[in-house]
C-alpha positions in Angstrom: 2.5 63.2 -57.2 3.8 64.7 -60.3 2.1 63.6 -63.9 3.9 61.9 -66.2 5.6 63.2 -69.3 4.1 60.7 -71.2 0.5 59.8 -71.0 -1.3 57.7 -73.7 -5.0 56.7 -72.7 -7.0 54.4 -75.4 -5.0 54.0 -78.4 -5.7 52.4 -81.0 -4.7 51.7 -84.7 -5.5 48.9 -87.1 -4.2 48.6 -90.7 -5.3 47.3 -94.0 -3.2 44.5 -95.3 -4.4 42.0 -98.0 -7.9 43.3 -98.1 -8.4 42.5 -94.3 -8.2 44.9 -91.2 -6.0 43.9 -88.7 -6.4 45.5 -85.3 -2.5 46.5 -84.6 -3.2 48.2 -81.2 -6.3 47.7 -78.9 -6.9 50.4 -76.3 -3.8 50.5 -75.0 -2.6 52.8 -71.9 0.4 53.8 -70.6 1.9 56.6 -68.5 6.1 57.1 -68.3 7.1 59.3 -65.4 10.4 62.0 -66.1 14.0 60.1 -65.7 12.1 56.0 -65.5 12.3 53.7 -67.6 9.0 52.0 -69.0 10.2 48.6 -70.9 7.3 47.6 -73.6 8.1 43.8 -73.8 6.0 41.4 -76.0 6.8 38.7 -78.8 7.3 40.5 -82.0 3.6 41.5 -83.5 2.4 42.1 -80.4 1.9 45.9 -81.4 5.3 46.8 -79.4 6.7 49.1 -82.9 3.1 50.5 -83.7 3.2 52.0 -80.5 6.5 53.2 -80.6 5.5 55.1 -84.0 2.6 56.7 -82.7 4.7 57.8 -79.7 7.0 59.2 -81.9 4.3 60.7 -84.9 5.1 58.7 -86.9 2.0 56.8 -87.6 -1.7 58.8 -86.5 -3.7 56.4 -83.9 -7.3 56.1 -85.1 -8.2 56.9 -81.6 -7.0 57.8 -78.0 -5.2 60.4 -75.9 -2.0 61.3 -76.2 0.1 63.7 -74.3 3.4 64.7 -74.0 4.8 67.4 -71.6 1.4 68.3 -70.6 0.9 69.0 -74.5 -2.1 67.3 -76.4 0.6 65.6 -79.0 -2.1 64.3 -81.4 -2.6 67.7 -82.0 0.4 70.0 -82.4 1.8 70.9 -85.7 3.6 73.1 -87.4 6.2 75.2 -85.7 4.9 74.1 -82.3 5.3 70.3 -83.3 9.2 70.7 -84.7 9.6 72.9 -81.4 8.6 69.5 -79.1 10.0 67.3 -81.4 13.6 68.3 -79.8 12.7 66.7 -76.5 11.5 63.3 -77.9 14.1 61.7 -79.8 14.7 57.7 -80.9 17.3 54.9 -81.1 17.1 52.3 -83.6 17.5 48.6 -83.2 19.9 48.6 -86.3 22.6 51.4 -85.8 23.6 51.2 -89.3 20.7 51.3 -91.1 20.0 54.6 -88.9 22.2 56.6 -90.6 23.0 58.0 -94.6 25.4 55.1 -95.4 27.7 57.9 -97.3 27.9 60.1 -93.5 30.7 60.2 -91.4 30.5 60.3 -87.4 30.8 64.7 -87.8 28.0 64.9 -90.1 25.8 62.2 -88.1 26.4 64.4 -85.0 26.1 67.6 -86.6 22.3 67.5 -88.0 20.4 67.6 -85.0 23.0 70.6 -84.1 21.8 72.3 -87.1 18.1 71.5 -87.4 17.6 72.3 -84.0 19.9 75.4 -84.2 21.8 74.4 -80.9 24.9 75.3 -81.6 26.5 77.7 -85.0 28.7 76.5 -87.6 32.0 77.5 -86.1 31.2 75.6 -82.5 29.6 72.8 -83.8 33.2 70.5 -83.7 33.5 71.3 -79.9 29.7 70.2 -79.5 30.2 67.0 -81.3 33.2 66.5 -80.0 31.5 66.6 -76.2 28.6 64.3 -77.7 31.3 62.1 -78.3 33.0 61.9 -74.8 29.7 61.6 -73.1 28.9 58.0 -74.7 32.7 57.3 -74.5 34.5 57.8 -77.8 37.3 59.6 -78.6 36.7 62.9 -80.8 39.2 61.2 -83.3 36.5 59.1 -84.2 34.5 61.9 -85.9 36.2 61.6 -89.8 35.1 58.0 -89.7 32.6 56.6 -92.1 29.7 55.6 -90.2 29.5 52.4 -92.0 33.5 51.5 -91.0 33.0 51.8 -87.1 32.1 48.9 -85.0 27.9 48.1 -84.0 28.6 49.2 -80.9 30.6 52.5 -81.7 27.5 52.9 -84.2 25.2 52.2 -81.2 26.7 55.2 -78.8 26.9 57.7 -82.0 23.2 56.6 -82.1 22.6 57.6 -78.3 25.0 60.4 -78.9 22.9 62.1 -81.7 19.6 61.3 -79.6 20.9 63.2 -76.5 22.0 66.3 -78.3 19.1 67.8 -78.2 18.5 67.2 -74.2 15.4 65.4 -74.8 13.0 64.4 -72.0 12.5 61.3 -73.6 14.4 58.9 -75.5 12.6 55.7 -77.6 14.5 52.5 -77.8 13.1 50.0 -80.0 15.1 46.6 -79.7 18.5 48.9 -79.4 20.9 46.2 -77.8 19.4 43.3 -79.6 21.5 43.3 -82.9 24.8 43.9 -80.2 27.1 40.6 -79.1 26.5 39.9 -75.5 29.1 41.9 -74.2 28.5 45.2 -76.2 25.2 45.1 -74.9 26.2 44.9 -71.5 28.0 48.4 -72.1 25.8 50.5 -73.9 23.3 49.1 -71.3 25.1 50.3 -68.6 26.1 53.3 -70.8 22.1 54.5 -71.0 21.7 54.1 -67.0 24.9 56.1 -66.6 23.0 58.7 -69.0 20.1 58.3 -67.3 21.1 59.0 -63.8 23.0 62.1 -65.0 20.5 63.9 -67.4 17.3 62.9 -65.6 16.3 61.0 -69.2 13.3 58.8 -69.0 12.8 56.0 -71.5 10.8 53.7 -73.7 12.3 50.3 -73.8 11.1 47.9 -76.3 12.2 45.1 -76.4 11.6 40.8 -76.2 14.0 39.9 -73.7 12.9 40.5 -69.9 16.8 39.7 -69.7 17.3 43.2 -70.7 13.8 44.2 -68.7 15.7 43.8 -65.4 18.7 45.3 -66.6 17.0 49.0 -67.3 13.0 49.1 -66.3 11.5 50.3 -63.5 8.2 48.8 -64.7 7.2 46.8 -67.5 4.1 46.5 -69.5 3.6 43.1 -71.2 1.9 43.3 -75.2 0.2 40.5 -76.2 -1.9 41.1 -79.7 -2.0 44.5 -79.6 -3.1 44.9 -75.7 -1.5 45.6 -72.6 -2.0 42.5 -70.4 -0.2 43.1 -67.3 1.9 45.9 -66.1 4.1 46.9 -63.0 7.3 47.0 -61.1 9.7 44.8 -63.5 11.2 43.0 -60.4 7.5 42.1 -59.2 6.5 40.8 -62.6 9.5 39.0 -63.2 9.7 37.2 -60.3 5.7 37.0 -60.0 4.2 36.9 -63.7 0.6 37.0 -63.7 -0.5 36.7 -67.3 0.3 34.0 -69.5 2.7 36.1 -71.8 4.4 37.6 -69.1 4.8 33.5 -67.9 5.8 32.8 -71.4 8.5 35.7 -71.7 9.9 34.4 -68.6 10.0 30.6 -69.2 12.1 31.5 -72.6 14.4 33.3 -70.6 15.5 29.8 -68.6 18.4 32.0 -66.6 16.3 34.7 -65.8 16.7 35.2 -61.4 14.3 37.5 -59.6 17.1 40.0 -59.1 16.3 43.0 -57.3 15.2 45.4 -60.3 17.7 47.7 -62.5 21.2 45.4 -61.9 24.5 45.5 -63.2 24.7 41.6 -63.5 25.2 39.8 -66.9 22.6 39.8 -69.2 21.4 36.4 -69.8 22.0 35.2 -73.5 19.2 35.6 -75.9 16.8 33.1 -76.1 
């Protein structure tokens, strides 16, 4: 069997906040194999976006292992670090807020070009221009102000920048919940598509088990800052076990068992 790309064994984190220390993340362990998706679904406070930070180095665990294409990712810095950094990348819940308010599609598309040196100056339009076909806009799109295009046009530009640089693994932190119903449905289907193509594995945070059978392969249930039951996503919907995986499934009242990743409509939010 191979090992996963992602390994995190222990972690945990607490923070300081009004004089009293508040244990965010409680020995928590997970392991994301290359091209699955991993969907980290809890009510909100359940340590869900602490352990998305951490993933992403954002925020230093107080304790635990961590490790990232074989790496030790606690430890790498420097030139190493903003060498990995390439293959780990992030989409936001909120697509606007992601972006300089004042940047238009070209310039959104063109950073990680640049930092990451994949492409020169003069070949850069043809590189954004092929970002933009893969999540299906049209090249015109790149003298638009970010802030003028549509949440879900923001949304793929989002997925568009966080592929450039061919990561291994892509972060999604509630990215379809700020989208109508329909849009969702799309960029959903848009990140399988993406997925199935580029071999792209990814960690899906989110609320609604809705969205958990649309995209995991497994699940891992957060409940105050610990992992309370994890496993195949169609088993633990149609078979919770603990009583916040019973409780994310109760608010989701059209919820079927399914059959695992689907195409069918997403049930509305609860």
């Amino acid at each position: 069997m191979k090992d996963p790309i992602l390994f995190l064994n222990g972690i945990s984190k607490r923070f300081e906040r009004d004089g009293k220390s508040v244990l965010a993340l409680d020995g928590v362990s997970v392991s994301i194999m290359a091209g699955e998706t991993l969907a980290l679904c809890g009510p909100s406070g359940s340590g869900k976006s602490t352990l998305a930070r951490i993933v992403l180095r954002l925020t230093a665990p107080d304790s635990g292992e961590m490790h990232f294409l074989g790496r030790d990712w606690r430890r790498l810095e420097g030139a190493q670090l903003r060498r990995m950094r390439g293959s780990l990348q992030m989409v936001f819940q909120d697509p606007l807020a992601a972006f300089n308010p004042r940047a238009t599609v070209a310039s959104a598309l063109a950073d990680p070009l640049r930092i990451h040196r994949l492409a020169s100056r003069a070949k850069r339009p043809a590189a954004i221009a092929g970002l933009l076909e893969r999540v299906g806009l049209p090249a015109e799109l790149t003298i638009r102000p970010i802030h003028e295009i549509s949440g879900g046009q923001r949304q793929r530009v989002a997925i568009a920048r966080a592929i450039a640089t061919k990561p291994s693994l892509i972060v999604l932190d509630e990215a379809v919940s700020a989208l109508d119903v329909s849009v969702r449905g799309e960029i959903l289907a848009l990140l399988r598509e993406l997925q199935e193509t580029e071999g792209i594995a990814y960690l899906f945070i989110t609320h609604d088990l809705g969205v958990v059978r649309t995209v995991a392969d497994r699940v891992a249930i957060m409940d105050a800052g610990r992992i309370v039951e994890t496993g195949d996503a169609r088993q633990i919907i149609a078979d919770p076990q603990s009583a916040m995986a019973k409780a994310l499934v109760a608010a989701a009242p059209r919820l079927g068992t399914g059959s695992g990743k689907t195409n069918s409509p997403l049930p509305s939010e609860s």
